[in-house]
C-alpha positions in Angstrom: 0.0 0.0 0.0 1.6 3.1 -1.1 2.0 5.9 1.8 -1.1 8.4 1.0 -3.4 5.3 0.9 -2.2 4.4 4.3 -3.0 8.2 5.5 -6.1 8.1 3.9 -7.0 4.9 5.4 -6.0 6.0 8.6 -7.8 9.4 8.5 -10.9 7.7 7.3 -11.0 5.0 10.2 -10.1 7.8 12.6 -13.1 9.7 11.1 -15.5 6.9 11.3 -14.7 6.0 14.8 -13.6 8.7 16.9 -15.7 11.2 17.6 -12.5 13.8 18.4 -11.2 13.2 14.6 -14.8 13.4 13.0 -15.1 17.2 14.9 -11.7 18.0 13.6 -11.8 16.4 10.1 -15.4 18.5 9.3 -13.3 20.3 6.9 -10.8 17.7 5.3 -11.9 16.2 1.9 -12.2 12.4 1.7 -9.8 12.2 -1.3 -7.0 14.3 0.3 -3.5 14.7 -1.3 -0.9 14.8 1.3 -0.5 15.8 5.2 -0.1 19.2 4.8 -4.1 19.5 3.7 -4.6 18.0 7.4 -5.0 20.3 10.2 -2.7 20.0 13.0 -3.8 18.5 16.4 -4.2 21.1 19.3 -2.6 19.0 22.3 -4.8 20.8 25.2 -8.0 20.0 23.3 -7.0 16.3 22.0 -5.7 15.4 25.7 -8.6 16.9 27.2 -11.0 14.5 29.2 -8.7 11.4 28.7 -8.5 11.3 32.2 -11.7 9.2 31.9 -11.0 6.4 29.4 -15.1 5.4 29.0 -15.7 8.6 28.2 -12.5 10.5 25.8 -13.6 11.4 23.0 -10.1 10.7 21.0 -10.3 6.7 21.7 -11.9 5.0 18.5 -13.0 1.8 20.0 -14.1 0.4 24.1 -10.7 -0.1 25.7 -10.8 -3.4 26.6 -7.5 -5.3 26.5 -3.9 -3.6 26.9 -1.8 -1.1 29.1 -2.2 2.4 30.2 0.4 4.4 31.0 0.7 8.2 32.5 2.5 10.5 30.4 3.8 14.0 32.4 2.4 15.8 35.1 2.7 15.4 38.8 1.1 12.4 40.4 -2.8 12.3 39.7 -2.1 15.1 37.2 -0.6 13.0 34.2 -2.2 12.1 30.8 -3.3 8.9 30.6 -1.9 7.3 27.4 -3.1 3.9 26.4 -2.2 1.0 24.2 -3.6 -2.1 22.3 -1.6 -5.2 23.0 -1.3 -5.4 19.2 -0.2 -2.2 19.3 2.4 -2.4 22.0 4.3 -5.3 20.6 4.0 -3.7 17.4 5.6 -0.6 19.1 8.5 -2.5 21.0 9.3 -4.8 17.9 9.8 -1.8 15.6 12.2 -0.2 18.5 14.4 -3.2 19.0 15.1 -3.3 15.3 15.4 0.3 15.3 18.2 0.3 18.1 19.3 -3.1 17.1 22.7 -1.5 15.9 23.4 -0.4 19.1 24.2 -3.9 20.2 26.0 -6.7 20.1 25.4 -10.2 20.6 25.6 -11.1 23.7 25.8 -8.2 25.2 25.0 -8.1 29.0 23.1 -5.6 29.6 21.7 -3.5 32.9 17.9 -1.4 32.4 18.4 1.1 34.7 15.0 3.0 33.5 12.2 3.2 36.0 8.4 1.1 36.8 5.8 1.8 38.7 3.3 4.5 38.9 2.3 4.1 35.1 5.6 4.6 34.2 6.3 3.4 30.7 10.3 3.5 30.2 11.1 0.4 32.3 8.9 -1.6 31.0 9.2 -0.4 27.0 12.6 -1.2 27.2 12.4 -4.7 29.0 9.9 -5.5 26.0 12.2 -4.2 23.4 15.3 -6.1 24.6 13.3 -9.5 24.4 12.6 -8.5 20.7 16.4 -7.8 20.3 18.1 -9.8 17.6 20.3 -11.3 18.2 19.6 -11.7 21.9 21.3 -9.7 24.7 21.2 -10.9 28.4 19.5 -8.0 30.6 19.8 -7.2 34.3 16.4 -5.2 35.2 17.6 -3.7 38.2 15.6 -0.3 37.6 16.3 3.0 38.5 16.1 2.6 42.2 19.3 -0.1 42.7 21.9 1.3 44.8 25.5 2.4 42.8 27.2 0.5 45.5 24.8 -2.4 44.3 25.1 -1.5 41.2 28.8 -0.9 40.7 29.5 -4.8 42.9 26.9 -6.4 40.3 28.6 -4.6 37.1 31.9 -6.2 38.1 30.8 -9.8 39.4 28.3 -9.8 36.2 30.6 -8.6 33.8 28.0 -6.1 32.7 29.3 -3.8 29.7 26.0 -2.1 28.6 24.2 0.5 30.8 20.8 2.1 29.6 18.9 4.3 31.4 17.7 7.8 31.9 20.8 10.8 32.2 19.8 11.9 35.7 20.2 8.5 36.9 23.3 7.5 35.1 25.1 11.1 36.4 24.1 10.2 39.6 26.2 7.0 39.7 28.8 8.2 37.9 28.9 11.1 40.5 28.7 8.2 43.2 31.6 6.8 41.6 33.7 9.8 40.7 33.1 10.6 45.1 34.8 7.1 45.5 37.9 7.8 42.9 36.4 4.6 41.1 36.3 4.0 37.5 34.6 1.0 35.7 36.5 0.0 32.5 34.0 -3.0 31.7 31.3 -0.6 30.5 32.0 0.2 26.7 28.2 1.3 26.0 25.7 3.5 27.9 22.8 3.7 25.6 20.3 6.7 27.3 16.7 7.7 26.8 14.0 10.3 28.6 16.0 13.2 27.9 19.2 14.5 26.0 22.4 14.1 27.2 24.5 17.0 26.9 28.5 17.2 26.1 29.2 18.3 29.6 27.3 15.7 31.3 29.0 13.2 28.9 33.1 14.4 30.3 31.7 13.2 33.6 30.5 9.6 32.7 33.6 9.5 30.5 35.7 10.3 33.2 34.3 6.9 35.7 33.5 5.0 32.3 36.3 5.3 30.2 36.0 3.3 27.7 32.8 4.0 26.9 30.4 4.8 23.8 28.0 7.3 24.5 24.6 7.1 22.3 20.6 7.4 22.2 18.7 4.4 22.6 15.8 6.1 20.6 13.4 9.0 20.3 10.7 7.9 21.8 7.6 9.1 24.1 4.4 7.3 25.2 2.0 9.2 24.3 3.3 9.5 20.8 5.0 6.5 20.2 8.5 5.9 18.6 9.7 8.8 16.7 13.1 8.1 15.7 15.8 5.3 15.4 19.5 5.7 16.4 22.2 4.4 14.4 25.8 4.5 14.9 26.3 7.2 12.3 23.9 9.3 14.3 25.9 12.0 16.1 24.4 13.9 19.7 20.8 14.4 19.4 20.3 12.9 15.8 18.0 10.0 15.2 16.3 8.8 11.9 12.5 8.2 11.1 11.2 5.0 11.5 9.7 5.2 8.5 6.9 2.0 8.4 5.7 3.1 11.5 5.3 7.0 11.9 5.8 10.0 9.5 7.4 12.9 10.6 7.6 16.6 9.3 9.0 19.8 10.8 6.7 22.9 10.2 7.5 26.6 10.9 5.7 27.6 14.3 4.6 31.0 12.8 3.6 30.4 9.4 2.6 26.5 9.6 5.0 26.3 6.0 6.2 22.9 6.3 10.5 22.7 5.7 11.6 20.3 3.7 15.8 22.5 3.8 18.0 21.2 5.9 19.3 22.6 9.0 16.3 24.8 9.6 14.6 24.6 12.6 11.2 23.9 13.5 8.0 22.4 15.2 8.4 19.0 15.1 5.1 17.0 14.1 4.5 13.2 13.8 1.8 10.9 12.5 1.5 7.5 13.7 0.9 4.8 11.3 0.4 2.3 13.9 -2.5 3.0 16.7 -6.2 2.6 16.0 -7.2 3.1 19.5 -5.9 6.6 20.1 -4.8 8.0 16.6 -2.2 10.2 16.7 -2.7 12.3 13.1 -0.5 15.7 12.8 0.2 15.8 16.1 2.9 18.2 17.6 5.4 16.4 20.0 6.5 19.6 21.4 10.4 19.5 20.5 12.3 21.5 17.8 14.6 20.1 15.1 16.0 20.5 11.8 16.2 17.7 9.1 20.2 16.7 7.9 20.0 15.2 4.8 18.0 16.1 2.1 14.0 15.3 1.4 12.9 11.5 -0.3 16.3 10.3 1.9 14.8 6.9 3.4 15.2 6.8 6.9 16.3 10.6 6.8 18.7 12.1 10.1 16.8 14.9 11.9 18.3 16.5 14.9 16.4 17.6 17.6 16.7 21.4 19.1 15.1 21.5 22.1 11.4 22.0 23.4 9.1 24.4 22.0 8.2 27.7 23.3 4.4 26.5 23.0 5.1 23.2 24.3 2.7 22.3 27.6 5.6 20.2 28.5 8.9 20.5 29.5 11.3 17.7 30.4 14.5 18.7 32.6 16.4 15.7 33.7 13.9 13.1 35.3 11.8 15.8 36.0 8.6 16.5 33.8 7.2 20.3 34.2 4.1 21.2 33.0 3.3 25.0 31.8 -0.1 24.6 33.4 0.5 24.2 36.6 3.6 26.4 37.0 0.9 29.3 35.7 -1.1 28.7 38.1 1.2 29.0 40.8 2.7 32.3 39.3 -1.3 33.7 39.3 -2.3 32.4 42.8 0.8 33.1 44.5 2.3 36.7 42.3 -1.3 37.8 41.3 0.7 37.9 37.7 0.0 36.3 33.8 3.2 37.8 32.7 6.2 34.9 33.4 8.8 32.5 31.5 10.6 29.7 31.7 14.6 29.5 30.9 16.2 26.5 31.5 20.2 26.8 30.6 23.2 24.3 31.2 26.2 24.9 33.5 28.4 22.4 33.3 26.9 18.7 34.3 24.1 20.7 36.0 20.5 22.5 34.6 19.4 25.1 35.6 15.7 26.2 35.8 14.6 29.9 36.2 11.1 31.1 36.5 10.9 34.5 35.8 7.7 36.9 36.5 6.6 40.3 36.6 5.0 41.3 39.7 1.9 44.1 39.6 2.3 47.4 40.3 1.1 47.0 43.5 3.3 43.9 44.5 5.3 44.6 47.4 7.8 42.1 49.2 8.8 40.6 46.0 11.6 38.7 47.6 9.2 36.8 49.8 6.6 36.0 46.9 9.9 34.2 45.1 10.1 32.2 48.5 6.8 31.5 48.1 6.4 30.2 44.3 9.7 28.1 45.3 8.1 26.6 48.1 4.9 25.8 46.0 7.1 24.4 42.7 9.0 22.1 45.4 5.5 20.7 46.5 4.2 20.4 42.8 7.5 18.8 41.8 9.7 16.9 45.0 11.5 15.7 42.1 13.2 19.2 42.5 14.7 18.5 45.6 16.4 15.5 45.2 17.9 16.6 41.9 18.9 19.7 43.8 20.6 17.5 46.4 22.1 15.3 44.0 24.0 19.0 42.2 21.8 17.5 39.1 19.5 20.8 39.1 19.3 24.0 40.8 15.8 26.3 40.7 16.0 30.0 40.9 12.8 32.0 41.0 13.5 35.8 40.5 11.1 39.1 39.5 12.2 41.5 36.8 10.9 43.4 34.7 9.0 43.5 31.3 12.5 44.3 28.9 13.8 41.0 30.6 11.3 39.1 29.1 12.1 37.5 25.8 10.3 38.1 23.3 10.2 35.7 19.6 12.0 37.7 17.4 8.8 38.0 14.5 5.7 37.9 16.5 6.7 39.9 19.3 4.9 37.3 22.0 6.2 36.6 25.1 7.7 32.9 25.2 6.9 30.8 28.0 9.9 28.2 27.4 13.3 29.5 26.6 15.5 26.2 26.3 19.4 27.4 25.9 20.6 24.0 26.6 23.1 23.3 23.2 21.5 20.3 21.9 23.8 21.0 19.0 26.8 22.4 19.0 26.6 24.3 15.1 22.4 24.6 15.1 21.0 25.2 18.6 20.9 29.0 18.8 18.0 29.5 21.0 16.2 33.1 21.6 
């Protein structure tokens, strides 16, 4: 089946069945020609009620049989994301031979990622390394085993492959750089949750060192696999997984799609592989810019950071949500007028909520005590990052001129990301 039959196919079953699509398709025409004729998905609106799976209007069929999982948010807050069986194996097949590259045979192998709660990454990649070929031998000690534990089991276990999310691999190697230990069994730490910056990598390299440093994947659960890594794939580059999601990059103004490379955009994906909740145009909230040029199969992308508009922003382990930070910012600093800049010093982020008290605002300094206080209850994560020197939050007033602005609309941008995702391309505002 050629590619716009598939899309049409798609768009039509998601028409029939789900009473979200059949509101947003009203305008589409059955005999379409391409993506760019669909509109795009407005995440607040397409997320909205699927707190309550009888009764979100996205989900095409009666959820009967397969796995939920909670994507962002702090606990009770998160999206629920959900998945056929069908379409979970079909998901954790495709990543294995997507990442298959990665590893070799044999390979021994500890999943450092974390279960429970709804959690998704644990699990995903236990699934995917039992559709590895050929085979690996995995440890699933999850992100909660202790680095002594750990670094005793690495040794005894001749372990040589670590994956897992940064925050949790810095924090062992931090463990291990406090000891003056260094581990020269482990030629591979394969991450995923989050990029891995080239500061954060001289630390690991410096306990680990002779290790390869790559992606596992570009992945989420709510939208599904978005991009393969392969060995020629420097930091932050992945390729599309082309049988099982399309991927374009649009302009966030205009809405052109870009098809050049090295301009940066909203990233946008279509999955060509879940019935139950489609996922049709749907912005994943990141930047990127594609590398090589348009009708490449499998084409390189690399990925900028998150989007000023994104509702999301992942720091570390830590998953912030624009919402709720708003809220606190309008309950606590009776103010609408705030932003988010997250920056990298050295191995360590740093977030900095910025806000612009009313006129008649007085004790500023105790109102940035307060939203701190309340972003440490939203988030605890904070905390033990803090603790760990993996993350340090700063809340400060100031004034409108400090605000940054995007440099053609003029609108004040709630996310400014100036963490270098890549070195020649990531030129934030």
């Amino acid at each position: 089946m050629r590619p716009t039959d598939t899309l049409r196919e798609l768009v039509a079953f998601a028409r029939q069945h789900s009473p979200y699509y059949r509101e947003h398709f009203t305008q589409v025409a059955e005999r379409f020609t391409g993506l760019s004729e669909l509109p795009l998905v407005d995440p607040v609106a397409y997320w909205r009620g699927s707190q309550c799976l009888t009764q979100w209007p996205v989900l095409t069929d009666r959820f009967a049989d397969g796995l939920v999982f909670k994507t962002g948010g702090s606990t009770g807050a998160g999206k629920l994301s959900v998945f056929t069986r069908t379409e979970w194996q079909q998901l954790v097949r495709d990543f294995a031979s997507s990442v298959a590259g990665q590893f070799r045979p044999g390979d021994r192998v500890a999943n450092l990622f974390f279960v429970g709660d709804l959690y998704a990454s644990f699990i995903f990649a236990h699934d995917a390394l039992a559709h590895m070929a050929p085979g690996v031998i995995e440890f699933p000690f999850t992100g909660t085993v202790e680095p002594a534990d750990l670094a005793e089991a690495i040794v005894r276990q001749r372990i040589n492959v670590l994956i897992g999310l940064p925050a949790q691999l810095l924090t062992f190697a931090a463990w291990l750089q406090s000891l003056g230990r260094t581990l020269e069994a482990v030629d591979t730490l394969l991450y995923g949750g989050e990029s891995l910056f080239a500061s954060q990598q001289q630390l690991l390299r410096r306990v680990l060192p002779n290790v390869r440093i790559a992606s596992m994947g570009y992945a989420s659960v709510d939208a599904g696999l978005l991009g393969a890594s392969q060995r020629d794939c420097a930091l932050g580059e992945h390729r599309t997984v082309d049988n099982h999601s399309l991927l374009e990059i649009i302009d966030e103004q205009t809405g052109e799609v870009i098809e050049q490379c090295d301009r940066g955009g909203l990233l946008v994906m279509t999955n060509l592989t879940r019935r139950l909740m489609p996922l049709i145009r749907y912005p994943v909230g990141d930047r990127a810019c594609w590398r090589e040029p348009a009708q490449t199969r499998a084409r390189k992308f690399a990925l900028l950071g998150r989007s000023a508009d994104s509702q999301r922003v992942r720091v570390s382990i830590l998953t912030l949500l624009i919402d709720e930070i708003g809220a606190i910012v309008r309950r606590i600093g009776d103010s609408e007028d705030w932003q988010l800049l997250i920056e990298q010093r050295g191995s360590q982020d740093l977030i900095s909520l910025k806000w612009l008290p009313a006129l008649a605002a007085c004790d500023v300094a105790r109102l940035n005590g307060h939203m701190r206080s309340a972003l440490l209850a939203q988030y605890p994560l904070i905390l033990q990052l803090e603790n760990h020197r993996l993350l340090e939050l700063q809340v400060m007033h100031c004034t409108a001129t400090q605000l940054v602005r995007h440099p053609r609309s003029g609108k004040h941008l709630r996310v400014v990301d100036r963490r270098v995702y890549d070195d020649a391309l990531a030129k934030q505002p």
